[in-house]
PAKE-674673 format. One record per residue (C-alpha): residue number from 1; residue in one letter; x, y, z. Coordinates in pm, 1 decimal, always signed. Example, Ala and Ser with C-alpha at 12.3 -4.5 7.8 and 13.67 -1.06 7.14 Angstrom:
<recs>
+-----+---------+----------+----------+----------+
! num ! residuo !       px !       py !       pz !
+-----+---------+----------+----------+----------+
!   1 !       a !  +1230.0 !   -450.0 !   +780.0 !
!   2 !       s !  +1367.0 !   -106.0 !   +714.0 !
+-----+---------+----------+----------+----------+
</recs>
This chain:
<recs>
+-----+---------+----------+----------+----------+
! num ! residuo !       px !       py !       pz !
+-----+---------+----------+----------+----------+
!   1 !       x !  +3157.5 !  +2798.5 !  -8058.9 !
!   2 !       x !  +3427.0 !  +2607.1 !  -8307.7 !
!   3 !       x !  +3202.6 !  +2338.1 !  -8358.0 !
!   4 !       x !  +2889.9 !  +2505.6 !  -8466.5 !
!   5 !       x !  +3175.4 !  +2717.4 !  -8714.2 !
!   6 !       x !  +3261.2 !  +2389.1 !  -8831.9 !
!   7 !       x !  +2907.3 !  +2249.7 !  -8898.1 !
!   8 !       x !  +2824.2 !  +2604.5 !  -9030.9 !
!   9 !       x !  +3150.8 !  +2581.3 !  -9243.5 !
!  10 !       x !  +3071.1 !  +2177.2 !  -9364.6 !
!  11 !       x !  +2714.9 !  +2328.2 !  -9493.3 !
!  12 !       x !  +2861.2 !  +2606.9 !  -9648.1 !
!  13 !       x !  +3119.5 !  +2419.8 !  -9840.2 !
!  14 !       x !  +3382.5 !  +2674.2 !  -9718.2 !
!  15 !       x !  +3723.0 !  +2487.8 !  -9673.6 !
!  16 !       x !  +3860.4 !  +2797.5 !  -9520.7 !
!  17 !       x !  +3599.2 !  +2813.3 !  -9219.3 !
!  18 !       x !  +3666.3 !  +2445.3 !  -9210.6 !
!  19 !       x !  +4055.8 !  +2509.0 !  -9103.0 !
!  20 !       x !  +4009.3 !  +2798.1 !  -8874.4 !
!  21 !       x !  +3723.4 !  +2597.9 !  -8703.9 !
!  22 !       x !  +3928.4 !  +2304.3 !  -8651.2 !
!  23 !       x !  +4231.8 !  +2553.9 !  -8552.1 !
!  24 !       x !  +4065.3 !  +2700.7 !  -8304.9 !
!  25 !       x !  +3999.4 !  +2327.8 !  -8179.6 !
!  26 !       x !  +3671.8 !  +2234.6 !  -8327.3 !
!  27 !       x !  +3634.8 !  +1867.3 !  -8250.1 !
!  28 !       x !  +3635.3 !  +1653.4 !  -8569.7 !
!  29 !       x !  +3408.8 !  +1436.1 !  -8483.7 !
!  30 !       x !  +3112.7 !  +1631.1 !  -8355.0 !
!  31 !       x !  +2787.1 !  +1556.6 !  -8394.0 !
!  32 !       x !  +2497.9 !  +1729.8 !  -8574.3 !
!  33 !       x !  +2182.2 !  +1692.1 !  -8398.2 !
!  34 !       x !  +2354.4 !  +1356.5 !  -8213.8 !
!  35 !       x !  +2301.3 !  +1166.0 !  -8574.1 !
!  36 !       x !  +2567.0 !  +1194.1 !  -8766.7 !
!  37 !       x !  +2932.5 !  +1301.0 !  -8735.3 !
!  38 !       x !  +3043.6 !  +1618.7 !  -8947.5 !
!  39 !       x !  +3224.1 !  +1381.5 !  -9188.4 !
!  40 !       x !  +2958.4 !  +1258.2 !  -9307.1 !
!  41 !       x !  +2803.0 !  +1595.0 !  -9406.6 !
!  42 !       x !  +3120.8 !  +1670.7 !  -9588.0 !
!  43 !       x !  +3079.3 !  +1326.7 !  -9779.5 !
!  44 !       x !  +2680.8 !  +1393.7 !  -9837.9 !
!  45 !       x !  +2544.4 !  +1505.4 ! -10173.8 !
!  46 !       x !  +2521.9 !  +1868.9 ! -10103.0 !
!  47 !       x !  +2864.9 !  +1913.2 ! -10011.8 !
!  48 !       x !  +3085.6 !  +1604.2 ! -10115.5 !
!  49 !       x !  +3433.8 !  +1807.6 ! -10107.7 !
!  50 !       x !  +3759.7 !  +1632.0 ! -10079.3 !
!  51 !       x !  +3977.6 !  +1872.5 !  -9919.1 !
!  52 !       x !  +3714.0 !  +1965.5 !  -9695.7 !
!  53 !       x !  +3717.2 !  +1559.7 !  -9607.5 !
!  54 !       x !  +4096.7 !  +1530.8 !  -9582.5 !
!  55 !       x !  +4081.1 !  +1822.4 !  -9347.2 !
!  56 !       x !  +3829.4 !  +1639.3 !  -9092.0 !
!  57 !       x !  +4048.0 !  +1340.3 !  -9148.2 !
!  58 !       x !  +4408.0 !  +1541.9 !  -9097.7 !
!  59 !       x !  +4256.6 !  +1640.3 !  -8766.5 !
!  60 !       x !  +4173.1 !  +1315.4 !  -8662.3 !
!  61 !       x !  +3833.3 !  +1279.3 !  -8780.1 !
!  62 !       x !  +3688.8 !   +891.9 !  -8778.4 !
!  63 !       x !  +3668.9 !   +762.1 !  -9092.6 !
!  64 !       x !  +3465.3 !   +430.3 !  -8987.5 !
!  65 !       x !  +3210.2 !   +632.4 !  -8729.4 !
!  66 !       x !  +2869.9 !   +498.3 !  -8805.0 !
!  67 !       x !  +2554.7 !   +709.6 !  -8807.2 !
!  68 !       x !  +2297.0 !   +697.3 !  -8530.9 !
!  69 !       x !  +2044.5 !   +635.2 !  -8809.1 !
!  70 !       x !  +2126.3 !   +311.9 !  -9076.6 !
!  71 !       x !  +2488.7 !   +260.1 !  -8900.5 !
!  72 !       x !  +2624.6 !   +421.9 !  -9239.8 !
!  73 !       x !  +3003.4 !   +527.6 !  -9223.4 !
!  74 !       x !  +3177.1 !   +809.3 !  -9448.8 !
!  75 !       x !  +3235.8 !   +564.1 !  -9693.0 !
!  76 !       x !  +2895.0 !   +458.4 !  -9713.0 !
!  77 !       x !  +2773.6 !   +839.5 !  -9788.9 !
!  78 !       x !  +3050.5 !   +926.7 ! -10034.3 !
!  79 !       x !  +2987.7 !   +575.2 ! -10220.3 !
!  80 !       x !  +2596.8 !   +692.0 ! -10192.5 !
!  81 !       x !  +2623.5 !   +996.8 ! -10365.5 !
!  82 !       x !  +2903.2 !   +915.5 ! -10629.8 !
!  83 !       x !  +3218.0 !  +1157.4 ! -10486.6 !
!  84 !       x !  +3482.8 !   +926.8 ! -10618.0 !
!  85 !       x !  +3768.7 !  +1124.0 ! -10516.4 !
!  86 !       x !  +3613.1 !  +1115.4 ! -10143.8 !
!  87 !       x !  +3612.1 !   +755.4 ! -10181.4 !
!  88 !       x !  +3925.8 !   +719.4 ! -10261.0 !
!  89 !       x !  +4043.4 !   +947.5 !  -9985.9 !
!  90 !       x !  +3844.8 !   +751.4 !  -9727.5 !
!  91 !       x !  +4002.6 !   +439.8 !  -9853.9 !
!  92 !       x !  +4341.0 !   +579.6 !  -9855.5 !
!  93 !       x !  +4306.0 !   +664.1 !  -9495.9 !
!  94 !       x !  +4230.3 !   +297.2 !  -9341.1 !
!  95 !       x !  +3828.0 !   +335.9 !  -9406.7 !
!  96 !       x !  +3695.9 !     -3.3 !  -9371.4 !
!  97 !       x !  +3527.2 !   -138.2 !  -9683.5 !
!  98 !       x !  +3412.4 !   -431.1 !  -9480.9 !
!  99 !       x !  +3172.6 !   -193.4 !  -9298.0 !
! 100 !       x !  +2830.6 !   -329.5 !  -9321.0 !
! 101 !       x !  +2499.5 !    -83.1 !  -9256.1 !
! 102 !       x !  +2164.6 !   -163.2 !  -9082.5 !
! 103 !       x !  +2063.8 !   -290.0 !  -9487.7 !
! 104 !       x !  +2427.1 !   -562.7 !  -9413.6 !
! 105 !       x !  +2506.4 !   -285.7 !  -9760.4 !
! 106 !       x !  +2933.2 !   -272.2 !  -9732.0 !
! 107 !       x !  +3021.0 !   +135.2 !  -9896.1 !
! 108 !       x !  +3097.8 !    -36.7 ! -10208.3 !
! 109 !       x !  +2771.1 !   -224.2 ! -10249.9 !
! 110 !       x !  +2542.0 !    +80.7 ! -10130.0 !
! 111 !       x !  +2361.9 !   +119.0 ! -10473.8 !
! 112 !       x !  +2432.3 !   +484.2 ! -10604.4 !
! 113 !       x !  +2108.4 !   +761.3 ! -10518.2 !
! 114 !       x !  +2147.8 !   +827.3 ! -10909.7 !
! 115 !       x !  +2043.2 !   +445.1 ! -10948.8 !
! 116 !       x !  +1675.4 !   +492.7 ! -10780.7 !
+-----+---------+----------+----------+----------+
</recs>
């Protein structure tokens, strides 16, 4: 039940449901349909939020867990879709900017979605 609050909460962009999800011992690194961990929704274009990030990452979250799809890590998503501040975050916390994808992209050389 305190994971799908959590994924509900990630969507949402509510950093409240985010901290009484992971309170009530939401695991921060679940999966979302077995792709992709809920960090990397938080670091995706539609959310992109920094505290919800730190949050996931206070409680533990991975922040070098590669997608099922592409082998993309947090970095590589917030790097994607231009969230500076959740790149910074990311790096701050021991994300590895070595990381390479299934392109052999590291997060710092994924070209940005705003460059297509």
């Amino acid at each position: 039940m305190a994971g799908l609050t959590l994924v509900r909460s990630i969507g949402e962009n509510c950093l409240k449901g985010v901290q009484e999800a992971l309170r009530a011992g939401a695991n921060p690194d679940t999966r979302v349909e077995g792709l992709k961990n809920v960090i990397h929704l938080a670091c995706d274009a539609e959310v992109g939020n920094v505290a919800i990030v730190r949050e996931l990452l206070n409680f533990r979250a991975d922040p070098n867990d590669e997608q099922y799809h592409f082998r993309d890590t947090p970095l590589h998503r917030a790097s994607l879709w231009g969230h500076a501040a959740i790149v910074q975050e990311l790096i701050d916390r021991k994300a590895d900017i070595g990381a390479r994808n299934d392109d052999g992209e590291t997060p710092l050389g994924v070209p940005s979605a705003g460059d297509a």
